[in-house]
PLY file of the C-alpha trace (Angstrom):
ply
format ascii 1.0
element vertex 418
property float x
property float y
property float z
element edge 417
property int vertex1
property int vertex2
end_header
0.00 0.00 0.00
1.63 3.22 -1.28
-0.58 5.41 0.75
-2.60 4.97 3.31
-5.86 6.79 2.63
-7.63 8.48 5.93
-9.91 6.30 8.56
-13.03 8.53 7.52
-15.46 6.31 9.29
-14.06 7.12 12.36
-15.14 10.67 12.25
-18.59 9.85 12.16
-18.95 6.72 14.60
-16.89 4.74 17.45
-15.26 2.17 14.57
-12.28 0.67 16.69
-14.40 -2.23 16.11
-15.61 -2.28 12.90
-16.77 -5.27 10.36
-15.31 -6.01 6.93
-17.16 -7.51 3.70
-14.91 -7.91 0.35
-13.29 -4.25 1.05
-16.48 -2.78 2.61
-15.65 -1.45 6.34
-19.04 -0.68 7.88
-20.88 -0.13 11.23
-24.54 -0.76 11.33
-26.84 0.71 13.96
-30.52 2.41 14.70
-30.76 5.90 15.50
-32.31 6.03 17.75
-32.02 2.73 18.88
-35.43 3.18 21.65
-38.39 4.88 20.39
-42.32 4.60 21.32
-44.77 2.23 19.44
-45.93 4.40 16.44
-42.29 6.36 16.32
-39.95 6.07 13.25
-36.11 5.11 13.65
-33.77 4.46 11.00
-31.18 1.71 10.33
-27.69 3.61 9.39
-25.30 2.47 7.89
-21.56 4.04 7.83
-20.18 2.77 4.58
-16.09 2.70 3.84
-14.37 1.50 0.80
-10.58 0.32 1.87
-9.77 -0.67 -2.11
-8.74 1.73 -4.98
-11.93 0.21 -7.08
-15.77 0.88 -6.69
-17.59 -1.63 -4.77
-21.13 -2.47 -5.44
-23.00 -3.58 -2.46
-25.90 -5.79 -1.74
-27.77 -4.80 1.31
-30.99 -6.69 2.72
-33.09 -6.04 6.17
-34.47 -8.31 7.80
-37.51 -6.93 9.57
-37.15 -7.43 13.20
-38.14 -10.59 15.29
-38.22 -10.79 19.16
-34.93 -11.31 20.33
-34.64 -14.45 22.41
-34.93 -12.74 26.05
-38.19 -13.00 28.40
-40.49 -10.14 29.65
-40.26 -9.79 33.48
-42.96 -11.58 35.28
-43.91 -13.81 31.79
-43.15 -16.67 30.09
-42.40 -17.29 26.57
-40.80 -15.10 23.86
-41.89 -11.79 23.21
-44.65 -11.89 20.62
-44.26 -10.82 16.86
-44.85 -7.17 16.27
-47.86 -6.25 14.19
-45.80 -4.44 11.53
-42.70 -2.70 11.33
-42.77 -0.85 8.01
-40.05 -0.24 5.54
-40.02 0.76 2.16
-37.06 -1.20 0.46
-35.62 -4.57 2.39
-33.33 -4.77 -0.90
-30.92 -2.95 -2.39
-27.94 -2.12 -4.36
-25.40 0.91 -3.78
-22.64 1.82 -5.65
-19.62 3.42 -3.64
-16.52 4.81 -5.05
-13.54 4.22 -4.39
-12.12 5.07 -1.30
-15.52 6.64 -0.89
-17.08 7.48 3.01
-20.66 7.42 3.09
-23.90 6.96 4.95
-26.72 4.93 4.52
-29.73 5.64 6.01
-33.20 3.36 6.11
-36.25 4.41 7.82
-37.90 1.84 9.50
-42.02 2.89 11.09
-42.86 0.96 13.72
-46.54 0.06 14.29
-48.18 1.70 17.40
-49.63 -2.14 18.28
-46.19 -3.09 18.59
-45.74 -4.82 21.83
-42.94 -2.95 24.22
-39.16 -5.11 24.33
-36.50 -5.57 22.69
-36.05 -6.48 18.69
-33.48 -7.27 16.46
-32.97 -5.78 12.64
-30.47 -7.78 10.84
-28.53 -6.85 7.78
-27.18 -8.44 5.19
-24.42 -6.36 3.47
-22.35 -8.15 0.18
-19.51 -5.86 -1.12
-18.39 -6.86 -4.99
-15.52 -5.41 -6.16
-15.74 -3.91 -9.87
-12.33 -5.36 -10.82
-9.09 -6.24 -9.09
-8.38 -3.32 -7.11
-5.37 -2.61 -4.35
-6.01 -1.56 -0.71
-5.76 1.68 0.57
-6.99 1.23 3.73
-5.66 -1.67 6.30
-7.91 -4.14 7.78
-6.62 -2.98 11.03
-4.48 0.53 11.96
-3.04 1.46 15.08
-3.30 5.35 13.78
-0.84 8.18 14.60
-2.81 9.89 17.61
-1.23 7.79 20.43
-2.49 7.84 23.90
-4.70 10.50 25.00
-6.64 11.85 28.23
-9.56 12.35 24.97
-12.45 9.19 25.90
-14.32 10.26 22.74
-12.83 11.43 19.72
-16.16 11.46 17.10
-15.79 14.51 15.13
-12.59 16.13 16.37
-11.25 15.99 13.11
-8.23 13.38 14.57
-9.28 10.15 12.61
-9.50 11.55 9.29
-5.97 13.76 9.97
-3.76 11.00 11.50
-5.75 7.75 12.80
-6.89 6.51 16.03
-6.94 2.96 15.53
-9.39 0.05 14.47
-9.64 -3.77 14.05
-12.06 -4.47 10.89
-13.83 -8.35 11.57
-14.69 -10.15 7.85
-18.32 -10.44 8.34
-21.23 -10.21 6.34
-24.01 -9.56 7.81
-24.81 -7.62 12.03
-28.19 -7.41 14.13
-28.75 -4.11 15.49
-31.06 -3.66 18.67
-34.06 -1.14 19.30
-35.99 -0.91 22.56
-40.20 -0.23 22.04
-41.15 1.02 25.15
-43.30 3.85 25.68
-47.03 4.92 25.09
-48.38 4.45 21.73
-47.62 7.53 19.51
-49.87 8.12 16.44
-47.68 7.56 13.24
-47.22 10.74 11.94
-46.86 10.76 7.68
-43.10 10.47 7.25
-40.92 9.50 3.87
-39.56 5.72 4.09
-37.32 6.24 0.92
-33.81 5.46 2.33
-31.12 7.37 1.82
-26.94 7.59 0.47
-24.96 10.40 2.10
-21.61 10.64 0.39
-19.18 12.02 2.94
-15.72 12.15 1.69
-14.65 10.88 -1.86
-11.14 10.78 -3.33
-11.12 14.44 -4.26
-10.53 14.97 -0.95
-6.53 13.22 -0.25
-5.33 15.57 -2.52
-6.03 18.33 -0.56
-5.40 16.95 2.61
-1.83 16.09 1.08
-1.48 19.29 -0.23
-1.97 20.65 3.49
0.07 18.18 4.66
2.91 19.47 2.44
2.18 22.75 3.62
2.71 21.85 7.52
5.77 19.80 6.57
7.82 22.61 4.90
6.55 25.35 7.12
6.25 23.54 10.39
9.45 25.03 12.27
7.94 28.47 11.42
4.62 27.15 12.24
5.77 26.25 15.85
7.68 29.16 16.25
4.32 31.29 15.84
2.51 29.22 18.36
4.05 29.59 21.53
1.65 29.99 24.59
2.10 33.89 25.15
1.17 35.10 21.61
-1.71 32.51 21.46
-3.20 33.26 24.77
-3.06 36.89 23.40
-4.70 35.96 20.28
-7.52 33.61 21.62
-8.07 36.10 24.44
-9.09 38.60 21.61
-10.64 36.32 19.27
-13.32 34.83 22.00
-14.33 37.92 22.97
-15.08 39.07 19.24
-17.19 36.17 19.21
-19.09 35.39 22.01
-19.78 39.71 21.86
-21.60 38.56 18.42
-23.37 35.27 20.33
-24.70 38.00 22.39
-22.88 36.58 25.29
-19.96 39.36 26.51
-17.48 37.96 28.57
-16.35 39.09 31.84
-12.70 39.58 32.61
-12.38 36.50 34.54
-14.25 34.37 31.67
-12.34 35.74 29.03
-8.84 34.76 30.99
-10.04 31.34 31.44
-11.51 30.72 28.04
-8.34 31.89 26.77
-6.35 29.81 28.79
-8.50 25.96 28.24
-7.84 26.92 24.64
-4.20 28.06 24.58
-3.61 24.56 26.91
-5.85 22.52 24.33
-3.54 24.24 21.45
0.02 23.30 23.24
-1.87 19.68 24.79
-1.56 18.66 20.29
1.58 20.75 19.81
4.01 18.12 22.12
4.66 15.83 19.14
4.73 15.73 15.12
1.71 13.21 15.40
-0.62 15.56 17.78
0.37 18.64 15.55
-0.71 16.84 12.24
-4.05 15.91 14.28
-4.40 19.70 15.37
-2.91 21.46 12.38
-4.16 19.24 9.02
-7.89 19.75 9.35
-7.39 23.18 9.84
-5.18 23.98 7.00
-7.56 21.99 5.12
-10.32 24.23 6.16
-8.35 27.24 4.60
-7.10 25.41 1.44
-11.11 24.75 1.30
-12.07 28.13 1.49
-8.95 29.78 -0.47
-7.69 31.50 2.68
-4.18 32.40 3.05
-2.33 30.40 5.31
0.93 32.79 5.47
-0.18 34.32 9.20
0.27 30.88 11.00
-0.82 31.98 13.80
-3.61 33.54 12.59
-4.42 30.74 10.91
-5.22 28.85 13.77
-6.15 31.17 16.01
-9.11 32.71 13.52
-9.75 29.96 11.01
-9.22 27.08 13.19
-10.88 28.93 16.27
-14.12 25.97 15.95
-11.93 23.33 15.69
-10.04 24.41 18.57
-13.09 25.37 20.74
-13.92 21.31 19.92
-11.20 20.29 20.97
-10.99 22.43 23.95
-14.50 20.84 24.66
-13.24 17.18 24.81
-10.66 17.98 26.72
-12.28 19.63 29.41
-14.75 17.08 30.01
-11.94 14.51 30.09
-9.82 16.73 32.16
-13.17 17.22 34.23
-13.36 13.32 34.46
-9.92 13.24 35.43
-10.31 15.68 38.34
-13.67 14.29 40.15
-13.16 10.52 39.21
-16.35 10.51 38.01
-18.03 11.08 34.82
-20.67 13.30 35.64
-22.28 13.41 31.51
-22.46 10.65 29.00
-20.88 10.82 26.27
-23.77 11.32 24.63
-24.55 14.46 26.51
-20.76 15.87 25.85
-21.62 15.42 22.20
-24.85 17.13 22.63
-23.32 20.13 24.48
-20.37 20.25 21.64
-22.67 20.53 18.95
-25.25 23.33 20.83
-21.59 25.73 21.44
-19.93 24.85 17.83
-23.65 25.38 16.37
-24.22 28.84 18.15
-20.27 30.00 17.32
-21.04 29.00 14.06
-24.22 30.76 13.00
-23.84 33.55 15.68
-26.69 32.60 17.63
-27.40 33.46 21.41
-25.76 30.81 23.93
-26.96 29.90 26.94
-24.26 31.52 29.46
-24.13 27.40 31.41
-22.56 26.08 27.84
-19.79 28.40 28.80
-18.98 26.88 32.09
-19.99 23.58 31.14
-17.57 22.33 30.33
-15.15 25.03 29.11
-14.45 26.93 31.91
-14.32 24.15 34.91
-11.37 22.90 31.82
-9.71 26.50 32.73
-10.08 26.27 36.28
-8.09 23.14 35.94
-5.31 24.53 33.75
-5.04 27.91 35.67
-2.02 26.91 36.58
-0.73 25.46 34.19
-1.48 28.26 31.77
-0.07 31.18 33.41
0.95 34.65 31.52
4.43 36.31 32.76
3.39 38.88 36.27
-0.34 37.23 36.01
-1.50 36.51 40.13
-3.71 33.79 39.38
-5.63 34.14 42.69
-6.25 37.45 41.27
-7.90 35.83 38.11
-9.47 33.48 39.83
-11.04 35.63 42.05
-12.34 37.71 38.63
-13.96 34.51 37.36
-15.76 33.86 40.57
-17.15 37.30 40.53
-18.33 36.89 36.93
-20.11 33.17 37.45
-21.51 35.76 41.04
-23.25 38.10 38.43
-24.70 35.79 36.74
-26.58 33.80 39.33
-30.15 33.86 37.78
-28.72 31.45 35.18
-27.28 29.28 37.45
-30.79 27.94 39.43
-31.16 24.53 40.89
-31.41 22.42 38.30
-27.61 23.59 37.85
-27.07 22.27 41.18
-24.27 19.55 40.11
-22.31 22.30 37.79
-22.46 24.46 40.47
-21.15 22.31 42.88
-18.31 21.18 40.41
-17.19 24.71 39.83
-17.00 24.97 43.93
-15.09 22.31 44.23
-13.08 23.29 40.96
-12.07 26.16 41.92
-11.61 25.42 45.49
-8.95 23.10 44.55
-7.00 26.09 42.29
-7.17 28.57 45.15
-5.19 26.04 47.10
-2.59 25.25 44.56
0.58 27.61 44.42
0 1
1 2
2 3
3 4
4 5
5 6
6 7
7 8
8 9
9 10
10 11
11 12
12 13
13 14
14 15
15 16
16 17
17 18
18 19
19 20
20 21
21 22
22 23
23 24
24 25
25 26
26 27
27 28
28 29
29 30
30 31
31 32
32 33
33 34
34 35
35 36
36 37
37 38
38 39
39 40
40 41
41 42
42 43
43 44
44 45
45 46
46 47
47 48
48 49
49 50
50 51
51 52
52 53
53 54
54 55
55 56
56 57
57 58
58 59
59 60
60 61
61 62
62 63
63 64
64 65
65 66
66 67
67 68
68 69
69 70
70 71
71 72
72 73
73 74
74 75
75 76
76 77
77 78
78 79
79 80
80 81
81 82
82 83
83 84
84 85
85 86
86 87
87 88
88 89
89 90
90 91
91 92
92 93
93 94
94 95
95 96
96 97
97 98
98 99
99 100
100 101
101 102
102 103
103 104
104 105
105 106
106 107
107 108
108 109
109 110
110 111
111 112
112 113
113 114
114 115
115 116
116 117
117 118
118 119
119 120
120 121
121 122
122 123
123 124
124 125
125 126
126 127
127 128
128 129
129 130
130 131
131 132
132 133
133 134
134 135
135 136
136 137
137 138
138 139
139 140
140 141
141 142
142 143
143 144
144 145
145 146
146 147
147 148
148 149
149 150
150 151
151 152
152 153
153 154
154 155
155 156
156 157
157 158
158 159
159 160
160 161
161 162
162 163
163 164
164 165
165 166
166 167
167 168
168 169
169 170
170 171
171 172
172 173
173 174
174 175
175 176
176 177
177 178
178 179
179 180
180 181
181 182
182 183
183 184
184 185
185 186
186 187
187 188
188 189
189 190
190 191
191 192
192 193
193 194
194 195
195 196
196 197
197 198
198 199
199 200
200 201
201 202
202 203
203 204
204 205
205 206
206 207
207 208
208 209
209 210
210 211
211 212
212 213
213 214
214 215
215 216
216 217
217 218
218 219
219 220
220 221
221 222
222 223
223 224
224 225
225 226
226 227
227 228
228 229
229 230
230 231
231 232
232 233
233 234
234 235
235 236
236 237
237 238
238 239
239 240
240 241
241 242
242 243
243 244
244 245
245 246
246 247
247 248
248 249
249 250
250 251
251 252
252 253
253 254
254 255
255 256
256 257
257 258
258 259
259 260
260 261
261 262
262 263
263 264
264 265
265 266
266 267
267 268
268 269
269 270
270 271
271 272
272 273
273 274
274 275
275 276
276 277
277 278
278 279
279 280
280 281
281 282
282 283
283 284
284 285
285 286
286 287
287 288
288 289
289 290
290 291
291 292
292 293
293 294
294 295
295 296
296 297
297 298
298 299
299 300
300 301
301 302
302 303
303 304
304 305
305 306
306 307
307 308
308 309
309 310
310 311
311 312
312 313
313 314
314 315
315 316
316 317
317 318
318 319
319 320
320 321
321 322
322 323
323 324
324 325
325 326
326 327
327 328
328 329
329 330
330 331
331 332
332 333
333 334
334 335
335 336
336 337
337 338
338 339
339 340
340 341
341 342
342 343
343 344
344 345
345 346
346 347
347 348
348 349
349 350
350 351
351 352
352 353
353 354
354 355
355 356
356 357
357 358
358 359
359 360
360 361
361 362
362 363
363 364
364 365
365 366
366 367
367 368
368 369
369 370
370 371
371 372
372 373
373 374
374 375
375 376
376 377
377 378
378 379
379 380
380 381
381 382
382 383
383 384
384 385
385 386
386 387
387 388
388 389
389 390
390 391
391 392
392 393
393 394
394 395
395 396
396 397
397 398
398 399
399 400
400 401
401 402
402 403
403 404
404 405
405 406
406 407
407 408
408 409
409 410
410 411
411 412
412 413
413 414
414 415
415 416
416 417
């Protein structure tokens, strides 16, 4: 294999684990996987060519049976449902190659369903259209090396440099879905399923051509980004734009924004490896939008600012983890909260002032420290940030309680430390 082409699937869905039909990586599963009799999900599909040829794929549901488990309190199997509806069980998809897509396939399920647990299987048949070479591995241990990161969907760090998978030969999986639930009344919805193609080969050679760019430059490139200049820079960038989120910053915000992002910058900037992982996607970003990428920090101070503030995201709430040995959101909340601050930075809408502290600024409480500009008394700043969170108390109610009670303790412990 001459090159290895980018883990793409990785970006979208958890694919350490992964299965593997003829050249066809994929990962099947129903979103959302519990929903109320009468409530639509939808079997998706993440679809990955590793060869250099197109792949046509067979693909056939089976519409779910009771798995073999036992209600509490009965006997027997769970009965059949009445109906789960779905417009196609067979098909054929062509994917190019080294093509990243995703399949979707509605799936209505009948409001007389019976509440449990059911099974869709899928059948999936990849046929190559002529002999064609690898470009992706069956297996990859990736560049990113250990991390304090538990989650790594849509950081931009599979695609850049790898974080590892395993791909099983298999040919066909059984996803899950929970009915439970009152009856909902089936609303009209379209069944027709649907191919989302996510990255195609047109996209290596500018992620090569950025990769060139990092390589020749990257000396300079680290010489721009050292922590004093980039606190400076992300100190003025974040208060451009949370001003025009209609969400000002106080002093002591804007010092600890500043430093959870200047600590997530340097956190990627220890090795070659991390740097590609920080540096590729956003260099691709300005190669994508013909941006100059002469003003290196600049670059990813202004251009890569969302990609940072992502970053800066996971990190806190592993850094949060770290701290409390607890995990006090699911992942599936973290995501949730990611995509409500990079969706609001992004369109310039209003954000609720708690997606600040949560989980960005308990992250800077735990890097004060750690992140500290030359003559800067950090009791001082911390002192400013406590005042802030202070005025703005009506957002911070009881159903905050457990934030609040993590900043206490947060910033508790960095008053103590010297």
């Amino acid at each position: 294999m001459e090159i290895e082409y980018p883990d793409v699937l990785s970006e979208y869905v958890p694919a350490r684990d992964r299965l593997e039909n003829n050249g066809l990586q994929f990962v099947c599963q129903l979103e959302p996987r519990t929903v109320a009799p009468g409530e639509l999900t939808a079997l998706t599909i993440y679809l990955q060519n590793a060869l250099d040829v197109p792949l046509q794929v067979a693909i056939r549901v089976h519409v779910p049976s009771p798995k073999e488990t036992r209600r509490r309190g009965r006997s027997g199997p769970l009965p059949r449902p009445v109906n789960f509806t779905i417009l196609e069980s067979e098909m054929s998809l062509a994917v190019e190659p080294a093509e990243m897509g995703l399949l979707r396939i509605p799936l209505q399920i009948d409001p007389a369903t019976e509440q449990g647990e059911y099974g869709v299987r899928c059948s999936l048949t990849a046929t190559p259209k002529g002999r064609g070479a690898r470009i992706r591995p069956p297996e990859s241990q990736g560049r990113l090396g250990q991390t304090i990161l538990e989650d790594t969907v849509g950081l931009g760090l599979a695609a850049a440099v790898g974080v590892g998978y395993i791909s099983v030969p298999a040919d066909q999986v059984t996803a899950t879905i929970t009915v439970a639930g009152a009856a909902e009344h089936p609303a009209e919805v379209d069944l027709e399923p649907t191919f989302i193609s996510l990255w195609t080969m047109e996209e290596l050679e500018i992620q090569q051509k950025a990769l060139r760019e990092i390589n020749d430059r990257r000396i300079h490139i680290l010489e721009q980004l050292k922590v004093e200049p980039m606190y400076v820079a992300l100190l003025e960038e974040s208060e451009t734009i949370f001003r025009g989120m209609d969400l000002p910053l106080g002093v002591g915000e804007r010092i600890f924004l500043a430093k959870i992002l200047t600590y997530t910058a340097q956190y990627f900037l220890q090795d070659a490896n991390r740097q590609d992982a920080l540096l590729i996607p956003i260099w691709l970003d300005a190669l994508r939008h013909d941006l100059s990428t002469d003003d290196y920090l600049g670059v990813v101070t202004q251009v890569g600012y969302d990609r940072l503030l992502r970053l800066a995201i996971a990190l806190s709430f592993a850094l949060v983890h770290e701290a409390l040995g607890r995990e006090p959101w699911t992942i599936e909340e973290q995501r949730a909260v990611a995509d409500l601050v990079l969706n609001c930075v992004s369109q310039g809408e209003p954000l609720p002032v708690e997606f600040l502290y949560l989980p960005l600024l308990l992250g800077g409480l735990l890097v004060a420290h750690k992140v500290r500009m030359p003559g800067e008394d950090v009791g001082h700043s911390l002192r400013l940030l406590a005042q802030d969170k202070s005025n703005r108390a009506e957002a911070f109610d009881e159903e905050l309680q457990d934030l609040n009670q993590i900043f206490d303790t947060l910033l508790k412990s960095a008053q103590q430390q010297r």
